[in-house]
N, CA, C and O atoms as a GROMACS GRO file, in nm:
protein
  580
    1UNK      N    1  14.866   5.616   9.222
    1UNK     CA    2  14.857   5.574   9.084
    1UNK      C    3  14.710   5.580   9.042
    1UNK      O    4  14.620   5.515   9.095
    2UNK      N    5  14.699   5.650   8.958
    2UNK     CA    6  14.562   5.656   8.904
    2UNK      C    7  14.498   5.544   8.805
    2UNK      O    8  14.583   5.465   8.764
    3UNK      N    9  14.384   5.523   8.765
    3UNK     CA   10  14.319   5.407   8.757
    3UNK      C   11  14.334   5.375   8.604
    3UNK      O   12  14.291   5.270   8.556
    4UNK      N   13  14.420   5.509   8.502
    4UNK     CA   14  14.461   5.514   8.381
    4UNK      C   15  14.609   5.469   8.407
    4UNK      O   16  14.640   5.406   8.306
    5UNK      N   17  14.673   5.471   8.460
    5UNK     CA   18  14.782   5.454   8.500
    5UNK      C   19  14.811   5.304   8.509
    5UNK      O   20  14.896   5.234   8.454
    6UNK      N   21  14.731   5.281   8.582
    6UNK     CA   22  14.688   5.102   8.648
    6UNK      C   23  14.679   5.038   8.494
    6UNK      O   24  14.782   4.979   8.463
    7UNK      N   25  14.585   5.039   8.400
    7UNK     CA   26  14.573   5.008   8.312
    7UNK      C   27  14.655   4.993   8.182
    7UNK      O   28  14.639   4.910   8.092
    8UNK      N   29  14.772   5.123   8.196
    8UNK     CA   30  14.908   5.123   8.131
    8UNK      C   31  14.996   5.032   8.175
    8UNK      O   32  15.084   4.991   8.099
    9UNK      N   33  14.986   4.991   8.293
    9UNK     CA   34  15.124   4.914   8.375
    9UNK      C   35  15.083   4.793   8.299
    9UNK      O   36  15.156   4.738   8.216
   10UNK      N   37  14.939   4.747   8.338
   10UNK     CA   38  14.889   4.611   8.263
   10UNK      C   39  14.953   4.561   8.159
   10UNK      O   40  15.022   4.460   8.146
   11UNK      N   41  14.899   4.700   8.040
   11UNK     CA   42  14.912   4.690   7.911
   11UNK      C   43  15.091   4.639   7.903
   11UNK      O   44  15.141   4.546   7.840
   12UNK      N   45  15.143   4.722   7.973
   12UNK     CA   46  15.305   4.707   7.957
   12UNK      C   47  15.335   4.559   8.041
   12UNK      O   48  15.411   4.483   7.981
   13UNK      N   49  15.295   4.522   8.146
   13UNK     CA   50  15.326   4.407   8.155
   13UNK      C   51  15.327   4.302   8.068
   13UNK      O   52  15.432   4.241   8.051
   14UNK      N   53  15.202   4.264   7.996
   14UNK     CA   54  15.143   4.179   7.884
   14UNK      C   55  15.238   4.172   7.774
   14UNK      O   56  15.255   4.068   7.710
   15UNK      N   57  15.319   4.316   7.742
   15UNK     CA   58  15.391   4.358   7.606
   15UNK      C   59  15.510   4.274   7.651
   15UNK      O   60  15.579   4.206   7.575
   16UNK      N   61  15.526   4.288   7.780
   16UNK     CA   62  15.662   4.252   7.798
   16UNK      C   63  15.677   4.041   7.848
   16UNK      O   64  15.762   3.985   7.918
   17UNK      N   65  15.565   3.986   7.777
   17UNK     CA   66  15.562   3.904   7.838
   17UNK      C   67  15.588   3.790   7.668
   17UNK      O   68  15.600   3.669   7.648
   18UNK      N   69  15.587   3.939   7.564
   18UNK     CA   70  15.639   3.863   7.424
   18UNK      C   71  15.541   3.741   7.378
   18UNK      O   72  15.570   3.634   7.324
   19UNK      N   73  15.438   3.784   7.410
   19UNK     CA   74  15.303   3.687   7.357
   19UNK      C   75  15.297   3.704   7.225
   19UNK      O   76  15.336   3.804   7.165
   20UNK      N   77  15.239   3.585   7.165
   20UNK     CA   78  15.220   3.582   6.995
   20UNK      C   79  15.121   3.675   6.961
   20UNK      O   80  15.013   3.709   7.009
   21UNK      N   81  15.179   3.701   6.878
   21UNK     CA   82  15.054   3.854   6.842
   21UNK      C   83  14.913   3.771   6.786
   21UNK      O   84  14.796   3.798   6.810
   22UNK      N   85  14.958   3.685   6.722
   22UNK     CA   86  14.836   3.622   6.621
   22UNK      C   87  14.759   3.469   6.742
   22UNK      O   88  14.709   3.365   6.697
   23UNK      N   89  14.769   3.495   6.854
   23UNK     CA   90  14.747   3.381   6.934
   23UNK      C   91  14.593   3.446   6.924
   23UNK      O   92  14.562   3.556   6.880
   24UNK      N   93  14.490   3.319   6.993
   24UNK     CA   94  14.375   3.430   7.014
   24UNK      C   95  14.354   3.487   7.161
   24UNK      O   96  14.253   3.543   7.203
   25UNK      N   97  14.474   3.462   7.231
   25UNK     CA   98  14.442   3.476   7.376
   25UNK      C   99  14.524   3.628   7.400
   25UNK      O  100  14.477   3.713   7.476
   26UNK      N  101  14.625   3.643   7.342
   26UNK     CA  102  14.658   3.740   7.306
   26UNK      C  103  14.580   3.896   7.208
   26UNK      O  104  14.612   4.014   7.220
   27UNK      N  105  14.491   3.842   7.132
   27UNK     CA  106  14.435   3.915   7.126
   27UNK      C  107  14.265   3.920   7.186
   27UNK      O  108  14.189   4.005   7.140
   28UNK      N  109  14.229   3.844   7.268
   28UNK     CA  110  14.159   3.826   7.378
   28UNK      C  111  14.182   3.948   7.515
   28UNK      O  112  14.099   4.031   7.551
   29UNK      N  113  14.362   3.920   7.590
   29UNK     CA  114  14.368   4.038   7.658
   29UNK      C  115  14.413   4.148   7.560
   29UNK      O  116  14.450   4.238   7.634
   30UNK      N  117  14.427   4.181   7.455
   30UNK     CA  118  14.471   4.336   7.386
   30UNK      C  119  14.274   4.356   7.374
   30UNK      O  120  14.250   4.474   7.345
   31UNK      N  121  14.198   4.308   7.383
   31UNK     CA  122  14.048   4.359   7.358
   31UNK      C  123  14.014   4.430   7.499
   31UNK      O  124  13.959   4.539   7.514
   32UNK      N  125  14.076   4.312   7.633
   32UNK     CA  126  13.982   4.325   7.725
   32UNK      C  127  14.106   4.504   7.827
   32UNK      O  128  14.082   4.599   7.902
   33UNK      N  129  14.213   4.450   7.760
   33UNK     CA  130  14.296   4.579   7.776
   33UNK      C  131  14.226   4.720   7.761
   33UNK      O  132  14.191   4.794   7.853
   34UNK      N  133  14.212   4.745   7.596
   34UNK     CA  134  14.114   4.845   7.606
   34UNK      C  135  13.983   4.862   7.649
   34UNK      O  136  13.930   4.970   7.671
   35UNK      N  137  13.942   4.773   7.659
   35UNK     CA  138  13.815   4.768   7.705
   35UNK      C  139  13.848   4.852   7.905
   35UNK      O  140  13.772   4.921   7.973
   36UNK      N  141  13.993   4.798   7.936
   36UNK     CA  142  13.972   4.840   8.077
   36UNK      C  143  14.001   5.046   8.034
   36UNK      O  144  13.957   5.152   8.081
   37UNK      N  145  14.087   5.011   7.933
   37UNK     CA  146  14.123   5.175   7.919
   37UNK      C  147  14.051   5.254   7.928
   37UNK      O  148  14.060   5.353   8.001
   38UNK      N  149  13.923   5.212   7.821
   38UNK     CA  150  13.798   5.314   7.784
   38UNK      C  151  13.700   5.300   7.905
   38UNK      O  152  13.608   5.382   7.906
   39UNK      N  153  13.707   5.179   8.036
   39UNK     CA  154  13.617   5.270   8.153
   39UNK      C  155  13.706   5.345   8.226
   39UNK      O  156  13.656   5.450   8.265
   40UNK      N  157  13.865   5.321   8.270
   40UNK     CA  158  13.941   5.435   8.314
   40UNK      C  159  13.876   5.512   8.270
   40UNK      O  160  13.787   5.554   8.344
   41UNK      N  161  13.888   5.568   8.134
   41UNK     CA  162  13.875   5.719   8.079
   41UNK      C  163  13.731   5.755   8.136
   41UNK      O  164  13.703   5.829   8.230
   42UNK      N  165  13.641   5.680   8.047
   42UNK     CA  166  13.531   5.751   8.151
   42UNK      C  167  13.517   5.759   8.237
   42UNK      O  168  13.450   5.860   8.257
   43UNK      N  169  13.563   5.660   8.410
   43UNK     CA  170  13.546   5.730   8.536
   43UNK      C  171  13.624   5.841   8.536
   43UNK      O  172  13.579   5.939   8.595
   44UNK      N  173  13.748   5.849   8.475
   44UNK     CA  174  13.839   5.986   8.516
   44UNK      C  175  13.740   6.119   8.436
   44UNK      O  176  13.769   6.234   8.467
   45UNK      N  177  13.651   6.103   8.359
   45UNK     CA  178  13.554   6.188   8.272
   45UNK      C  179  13.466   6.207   8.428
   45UNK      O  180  13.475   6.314   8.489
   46UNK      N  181  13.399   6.114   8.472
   46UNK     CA  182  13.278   6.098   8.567
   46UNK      C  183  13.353   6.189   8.733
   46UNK      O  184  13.302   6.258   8.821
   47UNK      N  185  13.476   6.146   8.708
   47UNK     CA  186  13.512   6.238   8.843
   47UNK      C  187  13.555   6.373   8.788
   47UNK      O  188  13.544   6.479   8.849
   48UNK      N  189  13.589   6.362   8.702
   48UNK     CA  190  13.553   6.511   8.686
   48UNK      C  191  13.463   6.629   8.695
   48UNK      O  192  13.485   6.736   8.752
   49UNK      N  193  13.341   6.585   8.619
   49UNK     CA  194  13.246   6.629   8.594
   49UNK      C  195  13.158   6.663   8.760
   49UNK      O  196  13.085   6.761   8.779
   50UNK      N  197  13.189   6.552   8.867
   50UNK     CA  198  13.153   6.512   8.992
   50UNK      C  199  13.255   6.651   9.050
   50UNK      O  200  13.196   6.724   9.131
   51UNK      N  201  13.361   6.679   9.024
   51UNK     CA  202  13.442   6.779   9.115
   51UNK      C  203  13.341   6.938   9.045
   51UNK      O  204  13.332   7.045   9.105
   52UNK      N  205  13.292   6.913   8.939
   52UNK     CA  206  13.275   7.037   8.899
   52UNK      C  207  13.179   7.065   8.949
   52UNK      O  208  13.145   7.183   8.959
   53UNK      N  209  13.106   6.962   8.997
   53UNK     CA  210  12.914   6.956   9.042
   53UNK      C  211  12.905   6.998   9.155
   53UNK      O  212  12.809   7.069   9.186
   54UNK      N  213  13.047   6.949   9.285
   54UNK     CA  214  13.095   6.994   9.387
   54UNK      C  215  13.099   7.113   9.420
   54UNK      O  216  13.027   7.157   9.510
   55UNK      N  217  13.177   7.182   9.358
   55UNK     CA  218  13.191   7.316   9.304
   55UNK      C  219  13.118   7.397   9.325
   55UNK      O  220  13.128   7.484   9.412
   56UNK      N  221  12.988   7.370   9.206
   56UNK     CA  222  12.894   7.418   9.168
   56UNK      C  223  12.809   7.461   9.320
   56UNK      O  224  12.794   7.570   9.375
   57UNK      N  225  12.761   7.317   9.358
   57UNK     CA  226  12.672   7.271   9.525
   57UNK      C  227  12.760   7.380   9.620
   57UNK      O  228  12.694   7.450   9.697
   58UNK      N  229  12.854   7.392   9.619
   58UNK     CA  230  12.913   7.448   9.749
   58UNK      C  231  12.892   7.577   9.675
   58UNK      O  232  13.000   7.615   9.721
   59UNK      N  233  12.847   7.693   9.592
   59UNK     CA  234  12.862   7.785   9.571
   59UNK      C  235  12.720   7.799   9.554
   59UNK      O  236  12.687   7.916   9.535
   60UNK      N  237  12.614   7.704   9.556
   60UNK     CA  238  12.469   7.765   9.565
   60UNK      C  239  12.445   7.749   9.720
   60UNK      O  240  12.348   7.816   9.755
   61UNK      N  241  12.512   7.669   9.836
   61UNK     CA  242  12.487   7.623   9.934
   61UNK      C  243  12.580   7.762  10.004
   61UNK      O  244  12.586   7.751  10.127
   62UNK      N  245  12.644   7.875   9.955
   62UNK     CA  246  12.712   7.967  10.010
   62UNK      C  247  12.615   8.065  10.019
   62UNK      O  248  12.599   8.130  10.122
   63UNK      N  249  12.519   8.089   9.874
   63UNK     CA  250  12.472   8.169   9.829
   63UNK      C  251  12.332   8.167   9.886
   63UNK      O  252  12.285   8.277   9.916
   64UNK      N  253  12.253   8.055   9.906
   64UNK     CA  254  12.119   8.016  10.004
   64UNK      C  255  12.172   8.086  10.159
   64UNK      O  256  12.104   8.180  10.201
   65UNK      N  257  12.282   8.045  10.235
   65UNK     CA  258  12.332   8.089  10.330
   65UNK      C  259  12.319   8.236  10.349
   65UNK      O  260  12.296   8.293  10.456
   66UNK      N  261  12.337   8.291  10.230
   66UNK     CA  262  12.337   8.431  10.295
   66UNK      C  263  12.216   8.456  10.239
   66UNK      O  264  12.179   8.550  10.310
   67UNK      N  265  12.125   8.436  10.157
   67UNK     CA  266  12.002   8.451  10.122
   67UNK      C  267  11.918   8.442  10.271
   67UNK      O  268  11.856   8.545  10.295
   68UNK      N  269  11.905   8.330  10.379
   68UNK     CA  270  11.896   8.284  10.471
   68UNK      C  271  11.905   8.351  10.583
   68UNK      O  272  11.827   8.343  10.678
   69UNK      N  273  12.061   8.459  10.569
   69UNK     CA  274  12.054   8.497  10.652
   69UNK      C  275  12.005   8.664  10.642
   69UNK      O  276  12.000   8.735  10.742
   70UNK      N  277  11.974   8.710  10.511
   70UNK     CA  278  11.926   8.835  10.460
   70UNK      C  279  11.768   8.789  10.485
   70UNK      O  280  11.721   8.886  10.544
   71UNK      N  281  11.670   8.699  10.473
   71UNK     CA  282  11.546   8.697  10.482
   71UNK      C  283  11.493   8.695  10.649
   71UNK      O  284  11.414   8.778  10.695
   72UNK      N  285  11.554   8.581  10.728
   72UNK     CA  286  11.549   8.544  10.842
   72UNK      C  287  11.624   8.646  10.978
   72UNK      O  288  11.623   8.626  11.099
   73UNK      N  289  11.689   8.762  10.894
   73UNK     CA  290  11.775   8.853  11.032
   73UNK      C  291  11.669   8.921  11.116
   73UNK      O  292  11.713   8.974  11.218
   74UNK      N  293  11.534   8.932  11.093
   74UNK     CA  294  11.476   8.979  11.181
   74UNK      C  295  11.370   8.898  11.196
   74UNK      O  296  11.259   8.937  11.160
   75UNK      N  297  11.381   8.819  11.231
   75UNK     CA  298  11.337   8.678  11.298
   75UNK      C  299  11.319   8.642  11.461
   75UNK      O  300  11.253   8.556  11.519
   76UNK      N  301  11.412   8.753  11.511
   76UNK     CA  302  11.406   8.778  11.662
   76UNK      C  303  11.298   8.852  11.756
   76UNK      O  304  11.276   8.834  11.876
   77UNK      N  305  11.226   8.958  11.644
   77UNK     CA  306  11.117   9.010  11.663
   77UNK      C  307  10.980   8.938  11.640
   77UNK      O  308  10.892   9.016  11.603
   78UNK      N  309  10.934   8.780  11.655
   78UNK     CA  310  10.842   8.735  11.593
   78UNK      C  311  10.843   8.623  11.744
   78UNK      O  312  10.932   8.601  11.826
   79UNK      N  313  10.753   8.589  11.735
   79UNK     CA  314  10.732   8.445  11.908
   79UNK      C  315  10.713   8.360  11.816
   79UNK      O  316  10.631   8.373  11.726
   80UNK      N  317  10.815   8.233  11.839
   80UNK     CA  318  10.844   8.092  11.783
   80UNK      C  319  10.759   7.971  11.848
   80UNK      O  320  10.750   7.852  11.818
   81UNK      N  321  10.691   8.064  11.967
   81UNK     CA  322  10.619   7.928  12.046
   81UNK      C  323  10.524   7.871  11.938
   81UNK      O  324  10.500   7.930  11.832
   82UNK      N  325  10.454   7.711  11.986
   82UNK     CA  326  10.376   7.702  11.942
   82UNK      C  327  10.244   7.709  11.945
   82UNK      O  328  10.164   7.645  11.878
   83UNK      N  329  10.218   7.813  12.049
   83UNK     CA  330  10.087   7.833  12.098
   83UNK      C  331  10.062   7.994  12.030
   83UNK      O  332   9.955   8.056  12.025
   84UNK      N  333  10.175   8.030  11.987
   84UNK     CA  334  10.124   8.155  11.866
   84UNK      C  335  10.089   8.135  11.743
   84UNK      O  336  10.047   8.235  11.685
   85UNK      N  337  10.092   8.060  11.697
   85UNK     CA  338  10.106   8.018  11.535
   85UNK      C  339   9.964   8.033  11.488
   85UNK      O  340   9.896   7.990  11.582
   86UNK      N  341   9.876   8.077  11.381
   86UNK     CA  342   9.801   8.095  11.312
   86UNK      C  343   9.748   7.948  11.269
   86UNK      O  344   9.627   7.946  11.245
   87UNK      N  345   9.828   7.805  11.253
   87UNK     CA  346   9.788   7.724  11.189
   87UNK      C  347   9.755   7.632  11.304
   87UNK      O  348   9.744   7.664  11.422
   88UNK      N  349   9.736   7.477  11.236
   88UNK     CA  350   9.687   7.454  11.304
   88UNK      C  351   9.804   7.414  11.433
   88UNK      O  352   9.926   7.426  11.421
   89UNK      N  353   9.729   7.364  11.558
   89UNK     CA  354   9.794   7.388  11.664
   89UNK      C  355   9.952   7.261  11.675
   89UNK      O  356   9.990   7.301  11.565
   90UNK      N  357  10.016   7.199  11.698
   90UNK     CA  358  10.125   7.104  11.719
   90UNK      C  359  10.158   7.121  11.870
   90UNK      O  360  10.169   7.228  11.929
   91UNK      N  361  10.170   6.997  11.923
   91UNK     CA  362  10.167   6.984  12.042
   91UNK      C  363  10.286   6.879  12.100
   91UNK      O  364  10.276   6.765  12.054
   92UNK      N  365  10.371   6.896  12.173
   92UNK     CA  366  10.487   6.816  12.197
   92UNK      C  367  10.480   6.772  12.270
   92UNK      O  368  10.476   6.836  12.376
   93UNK      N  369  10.468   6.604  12.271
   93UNK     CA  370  10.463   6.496  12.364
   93UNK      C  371  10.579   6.402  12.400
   93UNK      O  372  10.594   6.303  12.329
   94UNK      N  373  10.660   6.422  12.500
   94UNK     CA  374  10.759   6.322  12.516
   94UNK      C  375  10.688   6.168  12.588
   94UNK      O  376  10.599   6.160  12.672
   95UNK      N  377  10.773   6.043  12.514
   95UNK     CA  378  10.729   5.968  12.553
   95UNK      C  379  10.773   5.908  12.666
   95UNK      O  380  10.896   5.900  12.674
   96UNK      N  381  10.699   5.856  12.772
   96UNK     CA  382  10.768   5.811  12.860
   96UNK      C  383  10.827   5.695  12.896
   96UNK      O  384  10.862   5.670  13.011
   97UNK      N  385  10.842   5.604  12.778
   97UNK     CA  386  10.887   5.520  12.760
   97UNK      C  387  11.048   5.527  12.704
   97UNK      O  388  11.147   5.484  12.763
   98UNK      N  389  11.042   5.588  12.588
   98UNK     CA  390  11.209   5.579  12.516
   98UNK      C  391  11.193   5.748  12.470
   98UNK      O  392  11.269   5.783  12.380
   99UNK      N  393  11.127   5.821  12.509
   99UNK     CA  394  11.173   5.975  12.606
   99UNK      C  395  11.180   6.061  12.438
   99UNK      O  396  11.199   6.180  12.410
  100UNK      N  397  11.149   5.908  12.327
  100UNK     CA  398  11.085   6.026  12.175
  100UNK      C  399  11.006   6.191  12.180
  100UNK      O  400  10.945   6.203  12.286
  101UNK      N  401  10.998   6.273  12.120
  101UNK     CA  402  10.929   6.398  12.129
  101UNK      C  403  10.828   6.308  11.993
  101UNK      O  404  10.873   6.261  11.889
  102UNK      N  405  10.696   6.309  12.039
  102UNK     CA  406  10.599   6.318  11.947
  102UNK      C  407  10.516   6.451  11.931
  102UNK      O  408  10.459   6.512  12.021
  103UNK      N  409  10.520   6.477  11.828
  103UNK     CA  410  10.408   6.608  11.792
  103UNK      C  411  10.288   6.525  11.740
  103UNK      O  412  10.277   6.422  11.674
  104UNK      N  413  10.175   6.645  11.814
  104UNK     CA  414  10.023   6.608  11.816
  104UNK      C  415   9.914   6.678  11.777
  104UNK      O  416   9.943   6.786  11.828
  105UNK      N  417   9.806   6.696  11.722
  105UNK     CA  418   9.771   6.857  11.704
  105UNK      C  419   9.613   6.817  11.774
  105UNK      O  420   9.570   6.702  11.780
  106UNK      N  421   9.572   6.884  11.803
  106UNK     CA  422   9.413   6.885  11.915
  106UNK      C  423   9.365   6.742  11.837
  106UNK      O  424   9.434   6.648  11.877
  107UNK      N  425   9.269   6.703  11.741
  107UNK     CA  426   9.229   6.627  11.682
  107UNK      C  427   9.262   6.495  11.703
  107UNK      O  428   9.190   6.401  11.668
  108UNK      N  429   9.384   6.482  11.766
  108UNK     CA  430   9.415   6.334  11.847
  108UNK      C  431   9.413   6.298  11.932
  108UNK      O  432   9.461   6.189  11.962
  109UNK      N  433   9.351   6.386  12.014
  109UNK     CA  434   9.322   6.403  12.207
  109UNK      C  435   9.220   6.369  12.157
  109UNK      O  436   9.197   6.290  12.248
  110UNK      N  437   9.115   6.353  12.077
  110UNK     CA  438   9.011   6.332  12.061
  110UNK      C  439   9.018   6.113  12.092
  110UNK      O  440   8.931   6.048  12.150
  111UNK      N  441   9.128   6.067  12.039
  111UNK     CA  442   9.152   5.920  12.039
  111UNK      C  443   9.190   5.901  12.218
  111UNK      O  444   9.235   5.971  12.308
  112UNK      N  445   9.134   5.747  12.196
  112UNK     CA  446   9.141   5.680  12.335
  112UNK      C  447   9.267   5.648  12.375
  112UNK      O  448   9.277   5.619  12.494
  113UNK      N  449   9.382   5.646  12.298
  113UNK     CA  450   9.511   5.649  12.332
  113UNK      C  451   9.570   5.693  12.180
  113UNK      O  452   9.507   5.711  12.076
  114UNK      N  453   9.760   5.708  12.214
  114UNK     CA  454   9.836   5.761  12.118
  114UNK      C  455   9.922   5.599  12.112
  114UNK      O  456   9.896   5.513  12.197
  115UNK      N  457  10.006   5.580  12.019
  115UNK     CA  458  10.050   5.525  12.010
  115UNK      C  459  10.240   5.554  11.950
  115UNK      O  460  10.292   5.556  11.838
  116UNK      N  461  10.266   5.561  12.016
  116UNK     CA  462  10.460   5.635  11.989
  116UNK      C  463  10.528   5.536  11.903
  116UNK      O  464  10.570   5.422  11.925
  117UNK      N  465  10.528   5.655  11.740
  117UNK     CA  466  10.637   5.591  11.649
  117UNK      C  467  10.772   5.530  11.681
  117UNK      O  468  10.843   5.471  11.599
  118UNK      N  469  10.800   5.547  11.800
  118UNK     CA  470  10.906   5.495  11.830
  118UNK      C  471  10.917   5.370  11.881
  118UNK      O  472  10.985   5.280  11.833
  119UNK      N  473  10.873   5.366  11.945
  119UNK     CA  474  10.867   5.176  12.053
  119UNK      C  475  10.747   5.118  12.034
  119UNK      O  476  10.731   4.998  12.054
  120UNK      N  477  10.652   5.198  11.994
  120UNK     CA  478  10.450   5.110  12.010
  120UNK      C  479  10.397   5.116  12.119
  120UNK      O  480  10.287   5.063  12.132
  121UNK      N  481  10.464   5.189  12.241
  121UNK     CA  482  10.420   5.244  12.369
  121UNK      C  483  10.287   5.332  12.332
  121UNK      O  484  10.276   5.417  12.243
  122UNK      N  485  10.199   5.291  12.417
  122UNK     CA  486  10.056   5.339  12.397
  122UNK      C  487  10.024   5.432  12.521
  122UNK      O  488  10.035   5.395  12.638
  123UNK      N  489   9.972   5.591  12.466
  123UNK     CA  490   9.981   5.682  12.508
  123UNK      C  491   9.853   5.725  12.585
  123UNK      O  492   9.761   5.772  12.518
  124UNK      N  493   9.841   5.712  12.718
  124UNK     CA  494   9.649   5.797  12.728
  124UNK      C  495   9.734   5.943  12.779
  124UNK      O  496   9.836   5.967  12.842
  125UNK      N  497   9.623   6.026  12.708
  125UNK     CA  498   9.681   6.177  12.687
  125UNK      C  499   9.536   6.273  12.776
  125UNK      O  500   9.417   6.262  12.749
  126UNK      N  501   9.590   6.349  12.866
  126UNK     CA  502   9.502   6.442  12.975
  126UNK      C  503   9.609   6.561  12.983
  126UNK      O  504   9.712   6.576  13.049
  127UNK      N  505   9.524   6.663  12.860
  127UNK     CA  506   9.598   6.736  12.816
  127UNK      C  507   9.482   6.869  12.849
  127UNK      O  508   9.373   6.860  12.793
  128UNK      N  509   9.502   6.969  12.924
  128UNK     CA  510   9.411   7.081  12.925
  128UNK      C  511   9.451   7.188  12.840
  128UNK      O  512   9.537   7.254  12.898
  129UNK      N  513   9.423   7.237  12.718
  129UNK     CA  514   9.438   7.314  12.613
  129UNK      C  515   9.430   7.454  12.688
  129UNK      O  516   9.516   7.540  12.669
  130UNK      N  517   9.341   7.471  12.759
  130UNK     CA  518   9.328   7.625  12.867
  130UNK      C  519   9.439   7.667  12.923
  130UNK      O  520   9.458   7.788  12.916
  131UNK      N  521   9.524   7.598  12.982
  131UNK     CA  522   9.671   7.661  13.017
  131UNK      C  523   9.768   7.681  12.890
  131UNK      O  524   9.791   7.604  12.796
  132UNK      N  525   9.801   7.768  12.909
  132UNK     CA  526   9.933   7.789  12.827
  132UNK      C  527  10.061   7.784  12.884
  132UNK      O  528  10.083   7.866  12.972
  133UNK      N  529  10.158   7.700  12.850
  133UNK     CA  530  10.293   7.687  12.971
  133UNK      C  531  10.367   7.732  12.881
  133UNK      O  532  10.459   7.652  12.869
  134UNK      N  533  10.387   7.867  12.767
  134UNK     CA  534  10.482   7.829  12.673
  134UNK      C  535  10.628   7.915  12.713
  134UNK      O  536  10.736   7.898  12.655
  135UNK      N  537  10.610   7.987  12.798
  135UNK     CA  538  10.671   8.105  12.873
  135UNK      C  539  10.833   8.148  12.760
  135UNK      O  540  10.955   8.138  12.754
  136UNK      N  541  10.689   8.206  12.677
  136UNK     CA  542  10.752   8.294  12.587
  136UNK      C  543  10.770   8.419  12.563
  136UNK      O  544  10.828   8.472  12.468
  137UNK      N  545  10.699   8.485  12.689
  137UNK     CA  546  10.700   8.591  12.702
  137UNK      C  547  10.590   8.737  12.578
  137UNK      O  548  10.593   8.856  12.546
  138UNK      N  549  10.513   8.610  12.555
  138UNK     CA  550  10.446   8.673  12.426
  138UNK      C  551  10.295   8.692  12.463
  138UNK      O  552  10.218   8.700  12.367
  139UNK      N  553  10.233   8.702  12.608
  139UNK     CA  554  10.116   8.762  12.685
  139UNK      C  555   9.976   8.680  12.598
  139UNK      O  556   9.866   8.736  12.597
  140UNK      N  557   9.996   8.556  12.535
  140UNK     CA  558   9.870   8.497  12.498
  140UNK      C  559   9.790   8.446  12.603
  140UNK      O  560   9.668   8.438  12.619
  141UNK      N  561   9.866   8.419  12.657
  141UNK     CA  562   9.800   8.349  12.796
  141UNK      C  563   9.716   8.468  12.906
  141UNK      O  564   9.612   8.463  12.971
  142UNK      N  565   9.797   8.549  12.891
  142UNK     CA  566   9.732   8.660  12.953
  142UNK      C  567   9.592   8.689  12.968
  142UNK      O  568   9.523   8.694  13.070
  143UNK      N  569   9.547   8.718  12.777
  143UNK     CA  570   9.414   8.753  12.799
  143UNK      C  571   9.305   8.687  12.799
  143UNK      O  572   9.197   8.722  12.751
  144UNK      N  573   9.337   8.557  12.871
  144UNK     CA  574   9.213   8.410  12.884
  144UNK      C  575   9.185   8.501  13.057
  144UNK      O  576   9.084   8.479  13.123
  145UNK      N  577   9.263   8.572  13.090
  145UNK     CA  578   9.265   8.592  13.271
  145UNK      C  579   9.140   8.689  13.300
  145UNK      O  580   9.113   8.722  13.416
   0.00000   0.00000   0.00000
């Protein structure tokens, strides 16, 4: 039963209950009656408009998808490590406390400890930047040899 529906049964209960038309309580619920009618109508307006928006989202979220997958298909030819990247460096620290991945970038090895967004476990970090472990198969490491 829909929520316009609900509001008809009301209305028809009340009718059938042979109240004085000229009482003021009677026309107290015939006010608050419509009053429920006219937000029925507009949520049944609001879900509408909400199915169409749906709609809409799932047909730009189809259309990014293949955009996504037309920009990114040769994506296999490129090294994802992070010891290739042009910017600045990010560095992945698991904690050894509650086993969080923190990322770090050189500039915080510079501090006397880290401190992990996760628990407040305090980090001393002995990190040698000269090795590369990224075994990506992408020969950076190579030419330090």
């Amino acid at each position: 039963m829909t929520l316009t529906e609900k509001v008809a049964y009301l209305k028809g209960l009340a009718e059938g209950l042979n109240l004085d038309k000229d009482a003021k309580e009677t026309k107290l619920f015939e006010a608050m009656f419509d009053i429920l009618e006219d937000m029925a109508l507009t949520v049944n307006d609001i879900d509408e408009d909400l199915a169409a928006v749906e709609e809409y989202v799932d047909c730009i979220d189809e259309d990014l998808d293949e955009l996504e997958a037309f920009i990114y298909e040769d994506d296999d030819d490129f090294c994802d490590c992070d010891c290739c990247d042009d910017d600045d460096e990010l560095y992945e620290v698991e904690c050894p406390s509650c086993g969080e991945a923190i990322y770090l970038d050189e500039s915080m090895f510079d501090e006397e400890y880290i401190e992990c967004p996760e628990c407040g476990e305090k980090l001393e970090l002995d990190i040698d930047f000269e090795d590369c472990d990224c075994d990506c198969g992408c020969d950076c490491c190579d030419d330090e040899d």
